[in-house]
N, C-alpha and C positions, 0 to 999 in steps of 0.2 A: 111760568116765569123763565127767559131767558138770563143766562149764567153772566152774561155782562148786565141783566138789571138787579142781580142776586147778590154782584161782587160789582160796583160803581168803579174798584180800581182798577180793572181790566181794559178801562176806556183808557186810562191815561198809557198813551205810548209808550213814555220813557222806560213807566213801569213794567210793561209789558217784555221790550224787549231787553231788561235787565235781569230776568227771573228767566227768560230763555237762552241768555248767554250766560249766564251763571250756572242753569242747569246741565247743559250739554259739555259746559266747561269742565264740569266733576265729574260728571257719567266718562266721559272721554281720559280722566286724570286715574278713574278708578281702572279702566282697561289699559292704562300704561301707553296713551298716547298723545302725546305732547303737542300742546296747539294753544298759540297766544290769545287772549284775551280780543288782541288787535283783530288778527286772521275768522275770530267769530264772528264779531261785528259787523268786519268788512263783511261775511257771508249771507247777515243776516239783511245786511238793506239790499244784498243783490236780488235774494228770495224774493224780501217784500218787494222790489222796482218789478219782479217779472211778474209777481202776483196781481198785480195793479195793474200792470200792460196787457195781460188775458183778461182782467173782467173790463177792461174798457173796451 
């Protein structure tokens, strides 16, 4: 059984990349390094656009 048919929310985007800007947003707050909510985001669809341009 793959982990996206074991957990059905891991499909839904929104969810996905809220639980990964959230995460890194504390990891990052607990090492005393300051970085907006905005500046994750931004980083996180740059990720996904290049991620998507290598498997195409």
């Amino acid at each position: 059984m793959k982990l996206r048919e074991r957990f059905p929310k891991l499909q839904d985007e929104a969810f996905v990349r809220s639980m990964v800007i959230k995460s890194v947003y504390g990891s990052m707050m607990l090492e005393d390094q300051e970085v907006s909510k905005q500046r994750l985001e931004q980083l996180y669809t740059e990720v996904k656009s290049e991620k998507q341009a290598k498997a195409a």
